[in-house]
C-alpha positions as CSV (number, residue, x, y, z in Angstrom):
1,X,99.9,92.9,182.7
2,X,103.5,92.2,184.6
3,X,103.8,94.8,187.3
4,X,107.3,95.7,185.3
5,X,105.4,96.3,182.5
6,X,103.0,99.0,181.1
7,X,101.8,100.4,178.1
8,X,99.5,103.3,177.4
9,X,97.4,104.3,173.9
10,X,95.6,106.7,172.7
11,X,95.4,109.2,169.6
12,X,97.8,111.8,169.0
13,X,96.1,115.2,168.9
14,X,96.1,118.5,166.5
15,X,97.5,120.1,169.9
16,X,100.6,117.6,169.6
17,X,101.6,119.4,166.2
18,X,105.3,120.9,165.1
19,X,106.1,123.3,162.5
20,X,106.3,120.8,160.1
21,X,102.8,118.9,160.5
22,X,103.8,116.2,162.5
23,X,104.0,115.5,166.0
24,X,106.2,117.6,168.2
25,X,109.1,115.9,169.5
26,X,108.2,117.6,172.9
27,X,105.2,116.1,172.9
28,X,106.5,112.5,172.2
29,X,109.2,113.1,175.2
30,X,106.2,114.3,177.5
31,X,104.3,111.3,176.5
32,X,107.7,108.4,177.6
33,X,107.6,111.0,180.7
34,X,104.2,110.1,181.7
35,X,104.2,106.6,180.7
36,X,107.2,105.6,182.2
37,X,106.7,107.6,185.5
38,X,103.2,104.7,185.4
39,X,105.8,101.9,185.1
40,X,108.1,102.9,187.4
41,X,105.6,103.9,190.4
42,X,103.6,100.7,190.0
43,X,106.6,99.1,190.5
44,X,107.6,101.1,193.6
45,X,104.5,101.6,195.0
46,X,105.6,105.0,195.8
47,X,106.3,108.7,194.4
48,X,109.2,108.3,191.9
49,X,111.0,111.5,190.3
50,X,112.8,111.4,186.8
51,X,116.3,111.9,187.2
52,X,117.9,110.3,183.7
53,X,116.2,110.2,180.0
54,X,119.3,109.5,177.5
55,X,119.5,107.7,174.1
56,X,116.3,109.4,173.0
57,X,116.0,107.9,169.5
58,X,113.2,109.9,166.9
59,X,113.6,107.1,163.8
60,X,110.6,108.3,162.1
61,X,107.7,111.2,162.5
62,X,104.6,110.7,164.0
63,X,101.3,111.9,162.5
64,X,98.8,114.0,164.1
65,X,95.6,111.5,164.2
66,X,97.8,108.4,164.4
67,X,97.0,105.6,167.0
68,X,99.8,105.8,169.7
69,X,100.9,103.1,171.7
70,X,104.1,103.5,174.3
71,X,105.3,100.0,175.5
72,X,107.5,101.0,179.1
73,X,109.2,98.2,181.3
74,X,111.9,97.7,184.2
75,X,115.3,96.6,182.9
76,X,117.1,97.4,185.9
77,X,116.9,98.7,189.3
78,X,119.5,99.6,192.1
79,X,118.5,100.7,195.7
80,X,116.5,103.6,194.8
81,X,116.2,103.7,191.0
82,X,114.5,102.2,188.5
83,X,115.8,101.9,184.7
84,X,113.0,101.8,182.2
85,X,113.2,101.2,178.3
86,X,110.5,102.9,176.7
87,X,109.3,102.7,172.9
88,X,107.3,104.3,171.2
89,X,105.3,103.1,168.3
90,X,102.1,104.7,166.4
91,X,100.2,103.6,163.2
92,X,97.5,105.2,160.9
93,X,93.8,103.7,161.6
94,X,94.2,102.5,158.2
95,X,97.1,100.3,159.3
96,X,97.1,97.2,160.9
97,X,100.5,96.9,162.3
98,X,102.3,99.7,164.7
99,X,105.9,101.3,163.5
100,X,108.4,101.5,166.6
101,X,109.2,105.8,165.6
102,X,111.1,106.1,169.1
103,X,113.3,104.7,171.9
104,X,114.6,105.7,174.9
105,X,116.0,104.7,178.2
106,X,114.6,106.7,181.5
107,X,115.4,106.9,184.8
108,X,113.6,107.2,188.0
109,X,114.4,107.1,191.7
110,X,111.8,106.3,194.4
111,X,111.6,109.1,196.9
112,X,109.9,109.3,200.4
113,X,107.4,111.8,201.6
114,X,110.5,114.3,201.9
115,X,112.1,113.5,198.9
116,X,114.6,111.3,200.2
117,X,115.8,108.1,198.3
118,X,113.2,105.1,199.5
119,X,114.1,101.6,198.7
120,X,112.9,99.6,195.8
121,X,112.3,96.0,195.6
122,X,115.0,94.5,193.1
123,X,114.2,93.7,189.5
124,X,115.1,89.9,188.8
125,X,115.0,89.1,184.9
126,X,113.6,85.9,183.7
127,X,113.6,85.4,180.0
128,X,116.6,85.5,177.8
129,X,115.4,88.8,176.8
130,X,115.2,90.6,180.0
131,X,118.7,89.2,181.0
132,X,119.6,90.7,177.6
133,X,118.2,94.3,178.9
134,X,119.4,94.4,181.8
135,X,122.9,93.9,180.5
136,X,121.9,96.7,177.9
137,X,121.0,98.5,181.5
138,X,124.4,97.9,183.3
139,X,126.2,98.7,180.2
140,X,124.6,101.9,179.6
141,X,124.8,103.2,183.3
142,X,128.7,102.5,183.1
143,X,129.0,104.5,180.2
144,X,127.2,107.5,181.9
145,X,129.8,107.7,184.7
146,X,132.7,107.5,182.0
147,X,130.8,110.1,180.3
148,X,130.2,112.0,183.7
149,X,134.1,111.3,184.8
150,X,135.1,113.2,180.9
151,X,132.5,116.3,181.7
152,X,134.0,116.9,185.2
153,X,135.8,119.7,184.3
154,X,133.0,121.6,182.3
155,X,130.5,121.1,185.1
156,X,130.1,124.1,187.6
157,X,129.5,121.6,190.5
């Protein structure tokens, strides 16, 4: 597998259960957490903290005993950070083919041994597709500082 990309499987558990029966959406975010922290530290080579999830999207519920599979890879990076779309996508043994059930964009930054910003190399897209993403990328980061830029004056900075 690319070094930009990883994916991770395995079956969700009765531990991993809501209220209703299903899958916990905590459990689903702790899963793109771990999965995407994979992607983005193979491709640093380094310690990387979260510092960005947004767009979660739940489309459908996940069942408890369902095959899981997250698919996680680099759209984007900048000095320090790395942009990651992650999906998530799960099926019933009985099934053959997966169901995407959620999406999400996360954010890391590669950090030194003191927590300080370290340099990352820089993600250069080659398919149609990844150009596509990482214009997805760029688009969504400059509609975080508009967002930001509106909030200012509810934030206790």
């Amino acid at each position: 597998m690319p070094l930009h990309k990883t994916t991770f499987q395995f079956i969700s558990e009765p531990s991993d259960v809501n209220f209703g029966g299903k899958v916990h959406g905590g459990s689903v975010m702790k899963w793109i957490d771990q999965a995407a922290y994979t992607c983005a530290r193979t491709w640093a080579e380094t310690y990387c903290v979260t510092v960005y999830v947004g767009g979660i999207r739940f489309y459908k519920p996940i069942s408890i005993g369902d095959l899981i599979k997250i698919d996680c890879q680099v759209i984007l990076t900048g000095s320090s950070s790395i942009h990651i779309m992650v999906e998530v996508y799960s099926r019933a043994f009985s099934e053959k083919k997966f169901e995407k059930k959620t999406h999400c964009i996360i954010i890391f930054v590669a950090v030194d041994e003191n927590g300080e910003p370290k340099k990352v190399k820089p993600w250069v897209p080659k398919t149609e597709q990844e150009k596509k993403l990482e214009e997805y990328a760029e688009k969504l980061k400059k509609l975080r500082g508009e967002i930001h830029e509106e909030m200012r004056p509810f934030f206790n900075e």
